[in-house]
C-alpha positions as a Markdown table, in Angstrom:
| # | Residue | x | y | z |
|---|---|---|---|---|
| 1 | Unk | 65.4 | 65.2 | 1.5 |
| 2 | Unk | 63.8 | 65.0 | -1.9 |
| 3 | Unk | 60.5 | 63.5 | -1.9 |
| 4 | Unk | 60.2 | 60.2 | -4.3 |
| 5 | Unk | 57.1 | 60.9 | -6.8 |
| 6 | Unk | 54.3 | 58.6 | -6.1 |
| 7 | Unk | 53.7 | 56.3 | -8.4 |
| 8 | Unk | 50.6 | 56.9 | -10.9 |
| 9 | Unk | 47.6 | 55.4 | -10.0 |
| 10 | Unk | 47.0 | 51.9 | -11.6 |
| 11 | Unk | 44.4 | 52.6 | -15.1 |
| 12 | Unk | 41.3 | 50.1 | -14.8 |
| 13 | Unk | 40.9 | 48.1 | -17.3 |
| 14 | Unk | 38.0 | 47.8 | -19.8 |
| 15 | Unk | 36.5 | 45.0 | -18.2 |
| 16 | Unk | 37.3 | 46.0 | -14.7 |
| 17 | Unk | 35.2 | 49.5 | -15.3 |
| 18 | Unk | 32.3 | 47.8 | -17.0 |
| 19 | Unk | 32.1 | 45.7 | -13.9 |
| 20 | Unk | 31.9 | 48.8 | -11.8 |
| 21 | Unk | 29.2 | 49.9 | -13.8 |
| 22 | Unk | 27.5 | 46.6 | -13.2 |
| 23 | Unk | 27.8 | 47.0 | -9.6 |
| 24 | Unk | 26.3 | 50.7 | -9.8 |
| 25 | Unk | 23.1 | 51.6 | -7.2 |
| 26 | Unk | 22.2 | 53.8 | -10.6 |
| 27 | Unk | 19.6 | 51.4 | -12.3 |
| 28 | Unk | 20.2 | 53.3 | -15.8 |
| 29 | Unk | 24.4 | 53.1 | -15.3 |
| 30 | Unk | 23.8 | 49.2 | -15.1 |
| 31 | Unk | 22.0 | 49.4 | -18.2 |
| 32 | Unk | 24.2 | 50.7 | -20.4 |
| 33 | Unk | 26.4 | 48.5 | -19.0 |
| 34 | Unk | 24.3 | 45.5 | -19.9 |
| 35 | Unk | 24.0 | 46.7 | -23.9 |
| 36 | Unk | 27.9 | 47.4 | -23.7 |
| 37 | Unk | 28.4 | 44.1 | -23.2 |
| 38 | Unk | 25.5 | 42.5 | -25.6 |
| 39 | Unk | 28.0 | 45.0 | -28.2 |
| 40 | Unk | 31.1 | 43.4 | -27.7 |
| 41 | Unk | 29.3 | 40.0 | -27.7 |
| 42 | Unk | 29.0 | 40.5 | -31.4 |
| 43 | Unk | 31.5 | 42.2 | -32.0 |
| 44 | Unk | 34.5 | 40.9 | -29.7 |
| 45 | Unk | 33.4 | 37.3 | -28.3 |
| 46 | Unk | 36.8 | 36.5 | -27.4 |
| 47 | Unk | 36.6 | 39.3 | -25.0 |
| 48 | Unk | 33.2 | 38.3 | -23.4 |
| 49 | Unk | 35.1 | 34.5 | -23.4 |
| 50 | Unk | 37.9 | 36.2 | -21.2 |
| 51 | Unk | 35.6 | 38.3 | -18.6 |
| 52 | Unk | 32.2 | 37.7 | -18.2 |
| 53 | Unk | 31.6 | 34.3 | -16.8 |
| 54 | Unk | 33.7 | 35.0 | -13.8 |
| 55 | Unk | 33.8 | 38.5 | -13.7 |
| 56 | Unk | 31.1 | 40.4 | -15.1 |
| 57 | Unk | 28.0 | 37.3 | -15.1 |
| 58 | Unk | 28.0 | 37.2 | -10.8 |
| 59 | Unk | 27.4 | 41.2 | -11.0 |
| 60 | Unk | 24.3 | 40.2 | -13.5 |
| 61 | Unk | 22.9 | 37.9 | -11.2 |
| 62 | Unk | 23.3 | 40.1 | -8.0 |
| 63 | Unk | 20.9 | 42.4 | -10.1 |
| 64 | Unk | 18.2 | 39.5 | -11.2 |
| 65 | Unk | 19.3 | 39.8 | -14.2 |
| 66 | Unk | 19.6 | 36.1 | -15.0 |
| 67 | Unk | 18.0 | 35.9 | -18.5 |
| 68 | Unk | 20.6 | 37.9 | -20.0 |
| 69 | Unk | 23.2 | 36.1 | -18.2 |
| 70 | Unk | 21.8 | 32.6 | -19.5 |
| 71 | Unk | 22.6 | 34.0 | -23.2 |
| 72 | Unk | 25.7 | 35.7 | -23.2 |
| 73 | Unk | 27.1 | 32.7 | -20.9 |
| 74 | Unk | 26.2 | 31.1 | -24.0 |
| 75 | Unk | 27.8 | 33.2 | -26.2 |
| 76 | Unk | 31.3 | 32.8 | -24.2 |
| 77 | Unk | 31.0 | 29.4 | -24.6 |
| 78 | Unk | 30.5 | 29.4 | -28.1 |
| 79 | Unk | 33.4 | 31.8 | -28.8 |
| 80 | Unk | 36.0 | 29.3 | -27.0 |
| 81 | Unk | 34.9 | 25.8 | -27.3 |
| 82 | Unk | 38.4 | 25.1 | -27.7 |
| 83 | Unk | 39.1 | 26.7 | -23.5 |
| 84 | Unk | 38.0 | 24.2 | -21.0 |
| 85 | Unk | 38.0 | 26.7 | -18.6 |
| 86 | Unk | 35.8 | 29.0 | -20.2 |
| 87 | Unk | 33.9 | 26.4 | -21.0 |
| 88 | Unk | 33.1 | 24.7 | -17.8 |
| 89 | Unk | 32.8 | 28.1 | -16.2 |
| 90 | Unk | 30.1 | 29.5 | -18.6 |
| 91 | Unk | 28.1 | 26.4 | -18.5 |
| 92 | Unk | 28.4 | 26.4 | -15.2 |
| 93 | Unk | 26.6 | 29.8 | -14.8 |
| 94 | Unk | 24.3 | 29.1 | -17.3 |
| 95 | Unk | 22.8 | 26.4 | -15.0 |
| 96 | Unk | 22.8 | 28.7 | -11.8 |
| 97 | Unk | 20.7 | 31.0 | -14.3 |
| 98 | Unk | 18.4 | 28.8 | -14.9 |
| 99 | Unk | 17.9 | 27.7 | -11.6 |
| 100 | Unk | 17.4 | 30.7 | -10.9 |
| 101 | Unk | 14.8 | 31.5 | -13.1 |
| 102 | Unk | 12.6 | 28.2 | -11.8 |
| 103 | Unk | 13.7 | 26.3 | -14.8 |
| 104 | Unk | 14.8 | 22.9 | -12.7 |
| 105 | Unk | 14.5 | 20.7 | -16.0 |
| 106 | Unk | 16.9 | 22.6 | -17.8 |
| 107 | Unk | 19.0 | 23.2 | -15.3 |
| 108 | Unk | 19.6 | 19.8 | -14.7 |
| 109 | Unk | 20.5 | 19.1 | -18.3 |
| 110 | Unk | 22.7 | 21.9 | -18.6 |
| 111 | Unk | 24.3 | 20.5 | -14.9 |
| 112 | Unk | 24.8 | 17.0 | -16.9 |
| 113 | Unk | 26.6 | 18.5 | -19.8 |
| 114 | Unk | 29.0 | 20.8 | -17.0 |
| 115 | Unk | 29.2 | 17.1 | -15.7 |
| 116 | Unk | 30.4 | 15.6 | -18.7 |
| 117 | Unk | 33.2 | 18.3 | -19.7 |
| 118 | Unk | 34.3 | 19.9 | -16.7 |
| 119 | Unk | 38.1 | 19.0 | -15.7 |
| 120 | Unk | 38.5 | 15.8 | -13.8 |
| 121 | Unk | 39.6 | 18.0 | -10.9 |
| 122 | Unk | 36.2 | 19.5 | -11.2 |
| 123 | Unk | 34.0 | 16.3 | -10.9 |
| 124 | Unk | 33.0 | 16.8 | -7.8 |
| 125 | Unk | 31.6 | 20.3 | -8.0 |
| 126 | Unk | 29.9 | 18.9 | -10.6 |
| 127 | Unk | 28.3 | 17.0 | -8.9 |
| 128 | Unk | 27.2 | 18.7 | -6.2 |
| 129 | Unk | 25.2 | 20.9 | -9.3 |
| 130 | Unk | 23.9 | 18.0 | -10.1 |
| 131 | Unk | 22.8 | 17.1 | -7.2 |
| 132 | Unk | 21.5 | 20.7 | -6.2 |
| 133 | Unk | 19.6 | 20.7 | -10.1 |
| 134 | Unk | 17.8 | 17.0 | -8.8 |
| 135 | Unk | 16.4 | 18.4 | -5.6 |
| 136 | Unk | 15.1 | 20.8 | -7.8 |
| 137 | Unk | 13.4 | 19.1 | -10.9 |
| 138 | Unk | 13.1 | 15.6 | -9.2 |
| 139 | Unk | 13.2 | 15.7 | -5.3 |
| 140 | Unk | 9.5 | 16.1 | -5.0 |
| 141 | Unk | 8.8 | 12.7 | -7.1 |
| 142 | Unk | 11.6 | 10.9 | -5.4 |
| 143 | Unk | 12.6 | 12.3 | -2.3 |
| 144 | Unk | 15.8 | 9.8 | -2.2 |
| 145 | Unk | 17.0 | 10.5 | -5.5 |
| 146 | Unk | 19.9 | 12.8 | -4.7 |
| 147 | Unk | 21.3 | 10.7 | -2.1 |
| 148 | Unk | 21.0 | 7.6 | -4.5 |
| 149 | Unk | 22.8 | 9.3 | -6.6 |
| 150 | Unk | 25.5 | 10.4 | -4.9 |
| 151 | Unk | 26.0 | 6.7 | -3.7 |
| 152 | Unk | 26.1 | 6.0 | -7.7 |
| 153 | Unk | 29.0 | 8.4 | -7.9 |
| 154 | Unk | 30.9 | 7.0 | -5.0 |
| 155 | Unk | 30.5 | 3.4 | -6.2 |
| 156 | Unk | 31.8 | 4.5 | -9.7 |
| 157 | Unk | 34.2 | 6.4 | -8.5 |
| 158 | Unk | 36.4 | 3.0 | -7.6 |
| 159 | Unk | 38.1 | 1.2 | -10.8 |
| 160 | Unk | 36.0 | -1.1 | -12.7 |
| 161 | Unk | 36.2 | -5.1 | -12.5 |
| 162 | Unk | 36.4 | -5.4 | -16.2 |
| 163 | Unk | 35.5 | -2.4 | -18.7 |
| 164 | Unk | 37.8 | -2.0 | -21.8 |
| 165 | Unk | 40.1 | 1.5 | -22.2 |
| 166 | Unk | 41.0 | 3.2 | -25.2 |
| 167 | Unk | 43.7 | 1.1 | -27.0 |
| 168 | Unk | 47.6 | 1.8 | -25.7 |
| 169 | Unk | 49.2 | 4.2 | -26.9 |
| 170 | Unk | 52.1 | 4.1 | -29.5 |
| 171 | Unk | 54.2 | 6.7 | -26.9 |
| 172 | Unk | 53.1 | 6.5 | -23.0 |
| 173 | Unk | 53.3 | 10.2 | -22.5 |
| 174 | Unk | 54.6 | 12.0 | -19.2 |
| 175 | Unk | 51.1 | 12.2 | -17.3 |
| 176 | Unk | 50.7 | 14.9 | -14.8 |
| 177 | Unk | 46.9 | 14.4 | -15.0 |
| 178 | Unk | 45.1 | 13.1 | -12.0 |
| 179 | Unk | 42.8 | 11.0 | -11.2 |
| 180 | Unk | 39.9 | 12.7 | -9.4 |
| 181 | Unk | 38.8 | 12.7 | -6.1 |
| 182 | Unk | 36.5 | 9.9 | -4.7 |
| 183 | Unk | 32.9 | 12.0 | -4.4 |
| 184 | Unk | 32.0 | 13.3 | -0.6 |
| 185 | Unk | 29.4 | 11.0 | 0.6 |
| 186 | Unk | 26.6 | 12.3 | 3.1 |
| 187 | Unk | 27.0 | 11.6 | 6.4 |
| 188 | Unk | 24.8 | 8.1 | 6.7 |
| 189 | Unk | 25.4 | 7.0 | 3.0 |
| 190 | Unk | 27.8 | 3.7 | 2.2 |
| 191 | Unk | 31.4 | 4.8 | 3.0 |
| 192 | Unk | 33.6 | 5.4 | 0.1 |
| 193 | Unk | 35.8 | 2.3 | 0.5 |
| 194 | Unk | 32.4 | 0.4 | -0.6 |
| 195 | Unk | 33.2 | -2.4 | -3.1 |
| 196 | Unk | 33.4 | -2.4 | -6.3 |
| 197 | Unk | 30.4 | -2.6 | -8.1 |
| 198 | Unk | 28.1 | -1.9 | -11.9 |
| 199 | Unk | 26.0 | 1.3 | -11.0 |
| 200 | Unk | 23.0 | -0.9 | -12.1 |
| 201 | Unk | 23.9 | -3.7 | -9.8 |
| 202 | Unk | 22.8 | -1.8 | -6.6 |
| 203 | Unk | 21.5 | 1.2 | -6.7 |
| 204 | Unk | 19.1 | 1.1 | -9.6 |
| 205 | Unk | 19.3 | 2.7 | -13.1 |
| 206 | Unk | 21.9 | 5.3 | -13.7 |
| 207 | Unk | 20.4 | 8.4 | -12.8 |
| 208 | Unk | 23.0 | 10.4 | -14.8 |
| 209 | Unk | 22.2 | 8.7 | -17.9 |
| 210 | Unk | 18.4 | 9.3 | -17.6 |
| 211 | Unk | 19.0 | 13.2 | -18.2 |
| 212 | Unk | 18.5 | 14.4 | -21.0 |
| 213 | Unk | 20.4 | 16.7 | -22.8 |
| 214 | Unk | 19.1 | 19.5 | -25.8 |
| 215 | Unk | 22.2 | 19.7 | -28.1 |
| 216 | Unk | 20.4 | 22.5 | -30.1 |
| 217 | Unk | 22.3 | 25.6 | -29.0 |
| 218 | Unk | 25.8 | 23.6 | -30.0 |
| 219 | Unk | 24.6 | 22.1 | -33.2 |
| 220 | Unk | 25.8 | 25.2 | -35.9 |
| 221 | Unk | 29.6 | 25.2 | -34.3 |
| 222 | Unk | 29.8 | 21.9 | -34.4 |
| 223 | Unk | 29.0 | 21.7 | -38.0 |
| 224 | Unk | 31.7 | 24.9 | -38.3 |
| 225 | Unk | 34.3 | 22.5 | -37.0 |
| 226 | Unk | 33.4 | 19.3 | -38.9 |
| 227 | Unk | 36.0 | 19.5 | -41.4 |
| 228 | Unk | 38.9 | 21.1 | -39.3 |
| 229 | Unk | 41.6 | 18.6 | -38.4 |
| 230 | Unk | 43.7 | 20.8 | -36.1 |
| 231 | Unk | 44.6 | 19.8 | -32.8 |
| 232 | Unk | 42.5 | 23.0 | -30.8 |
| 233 | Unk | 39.6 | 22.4 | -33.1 |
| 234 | Unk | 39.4 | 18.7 | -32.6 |
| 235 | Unk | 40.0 | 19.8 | -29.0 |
| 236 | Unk | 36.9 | 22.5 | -29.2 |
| 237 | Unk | 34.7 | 20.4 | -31.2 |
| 238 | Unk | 35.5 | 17.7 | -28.3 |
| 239 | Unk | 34.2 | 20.1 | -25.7 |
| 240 | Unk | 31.0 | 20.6 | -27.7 |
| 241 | Unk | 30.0 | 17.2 | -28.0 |
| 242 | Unk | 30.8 | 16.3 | -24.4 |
| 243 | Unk | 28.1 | 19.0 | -23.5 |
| 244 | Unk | 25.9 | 17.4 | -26.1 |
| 245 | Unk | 26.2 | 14.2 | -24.4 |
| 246 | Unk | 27.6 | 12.3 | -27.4 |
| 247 | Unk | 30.9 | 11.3 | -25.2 |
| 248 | Unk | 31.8 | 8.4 | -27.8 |
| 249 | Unk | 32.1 | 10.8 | -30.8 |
| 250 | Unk | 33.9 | 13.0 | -28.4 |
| 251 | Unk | 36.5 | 10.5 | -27.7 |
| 252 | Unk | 37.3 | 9.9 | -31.3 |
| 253 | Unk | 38.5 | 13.7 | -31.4 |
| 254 | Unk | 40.6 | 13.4 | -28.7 |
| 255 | Unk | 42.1 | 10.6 | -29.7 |
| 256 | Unk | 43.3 | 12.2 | -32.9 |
| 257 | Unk | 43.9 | 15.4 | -31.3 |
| 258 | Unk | 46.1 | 13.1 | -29.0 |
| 259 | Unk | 47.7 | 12.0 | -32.4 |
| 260 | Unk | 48.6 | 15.4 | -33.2 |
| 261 | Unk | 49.8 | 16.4 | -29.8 |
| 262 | Unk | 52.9 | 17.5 | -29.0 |
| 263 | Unk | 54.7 | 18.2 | -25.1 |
| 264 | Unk | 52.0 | 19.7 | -23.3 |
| 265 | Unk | 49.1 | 19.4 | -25.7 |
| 266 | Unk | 49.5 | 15.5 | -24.7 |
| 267 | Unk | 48.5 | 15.9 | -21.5 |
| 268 | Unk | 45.5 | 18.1 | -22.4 |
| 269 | Unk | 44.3 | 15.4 | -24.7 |
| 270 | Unk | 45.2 | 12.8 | -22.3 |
| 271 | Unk | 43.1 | 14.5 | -19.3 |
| 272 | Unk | 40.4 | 14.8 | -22.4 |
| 273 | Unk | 40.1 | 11.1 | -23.0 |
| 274 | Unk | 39.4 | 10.5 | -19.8 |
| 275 | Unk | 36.9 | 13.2 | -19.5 |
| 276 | Unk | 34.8 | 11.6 | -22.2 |
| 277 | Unk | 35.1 | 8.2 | -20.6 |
| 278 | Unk | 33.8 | 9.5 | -17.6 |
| 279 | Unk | 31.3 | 11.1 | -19.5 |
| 280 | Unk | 30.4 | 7.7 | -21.5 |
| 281 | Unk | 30.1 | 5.9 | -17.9 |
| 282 | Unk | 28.3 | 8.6 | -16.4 |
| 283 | Unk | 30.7 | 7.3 | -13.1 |
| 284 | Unk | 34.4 | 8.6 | -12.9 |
| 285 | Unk | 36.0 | 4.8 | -12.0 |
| 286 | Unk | 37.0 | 3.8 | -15.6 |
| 287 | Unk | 38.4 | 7.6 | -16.4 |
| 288 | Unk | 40.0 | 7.4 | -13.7 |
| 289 | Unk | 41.8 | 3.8 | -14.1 |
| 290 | Unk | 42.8 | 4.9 | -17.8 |
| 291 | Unk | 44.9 | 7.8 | -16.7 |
| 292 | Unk | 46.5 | 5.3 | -13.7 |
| 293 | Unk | 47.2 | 2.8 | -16.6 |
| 294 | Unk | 49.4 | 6.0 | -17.9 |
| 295 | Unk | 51.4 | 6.8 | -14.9 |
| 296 | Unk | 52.1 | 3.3 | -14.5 |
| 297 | Unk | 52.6 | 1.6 | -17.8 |
């Protein structure tokens, strides 16, 4: 009986083999490596965009080698301001980098500005890094402060009393957006079906909005995108002031990038809106009653 020919063997990609060489027990193969990436970082962001913070960024840090991954975490971010994923997955390993390098300050502003423009699927994971980024910078000072915030979250989390949304639109659109989760709550902290209440009421300031955050290293491609009225550049320029922590400026570009949207560019800019009113509450409640108000017009 004649003898199928085996198929041919599957050809690695680009990305996949610089991540073996990343991986490599040779300390001069991972090296090379490192500069073949810092190449195409000039001279093919997009790709870095596509591969680095999930793929090549967690072989970096196995190595220690978080300084490196700090910048060209940046750099991905920078080259798709427009990609929410790539966005809120480079920022994300920019904090771990930082945290790993000791730097609990910064850390905990970049875990603010992940906070601000991650998904609303992704709030909670945000903030948990939060959370993990205030046991590090402020934990010592005020041994409570994590768990007071995470109370904050939960009690924000339900819809506001009173609190204004963005005017109605002139076309409801199909929303497949969700609301997001209520936070997790440690075990002895109020129970999520606590009342609804101001942040400030009860548990003290907002400790969200008492972080600072350095808007420097977004500053030149946000003045790139000043003048660009298309719907992915109001989108990216969106992104980049969420992350600067100006989420009312940010809302304005979604809102015309909503404008502009058609099928299912809506219900990015939808889920966008709400992201910068979470961002503007530093609490989830409002962001989350807006999109509601959608689904049930």
């Amino acid at each position: 009986m004649e003898q199928k020919p085996k198929p041919a063997p599957r050809v690695k990609s680009e990305a996949e083999l610089i991540e073996e060489r990343l991986r490599s027990a040779d300390a001069a193969v991972r090296a090379a490596a490192v500069e073949e990436i810092k190449v195409i970082a000039v001279e093919r962001p997009g790709m870095l965009a596509d591969n680095f913070p999930k793929r090549w960024a967690p072989a970096l840090m196995q190595n220690e080698m978080d300084a490196e991954v700090e910048s060209l975490a940046l750099v991905a971010l920078l080259a798709k301001p427009g990609d929410l994923m790539v966005v809120s997955d480079a920022q994300r390993v920019r904090t771990s980098a930082a945290m790993a390098q000791g730097r609990h300050d910064e850390a905990l502003s970049l875990a603010k500005g992940l906070y601000n423009v991650t998904s609303l699927r992704g709030t909670e994971g945000a903030i948990d890094l939060v959370s993990e980024c205030l046991a590090g910078a402020r934990a010592k000072d005020e041994p409570r402060v994590v768990r007071r915030f995470k109370r904050q979250q939960v009690a924000g989390a339900s819809p506001p009393v009173t609190g204004a949304l963005p005017a109605t639109m002139s076309v409801t659109p199909t929303v497949s957006a969700t609301p997001t989760t209520e936070p997790s709550m440690m075990a002895d902290s109020t129970p999520t079906s606590a009342p609804t209440m101001s942040v400030e009421d009860d548990l003290g300031e907002n400790i969200l909005k008492s972080i600072q955050v350095d808007p420097t290293p977004y500053e030149q491609a946000l003045h790139r995108l000043s003048n660009s009225t298309s719907f992915r550049d109001l989108m990216a320029r969106g992104n980049l002031l969420l992350l600067s922590d100006r989420a009312s400026e940010a809302l304005v570009c979604f809102e015309l990038a909503y404008d502009l949207a058609k099928d299912k560019d809506l219900i990015v800019a939808t889920e966008a809106i709400a992201r910068a009113i979470r961002a503007q509450d530093g609490v989830v409640g409002r962001a989350n009653a807006y999109i509601v108000s959608l689904q049930n017009p």
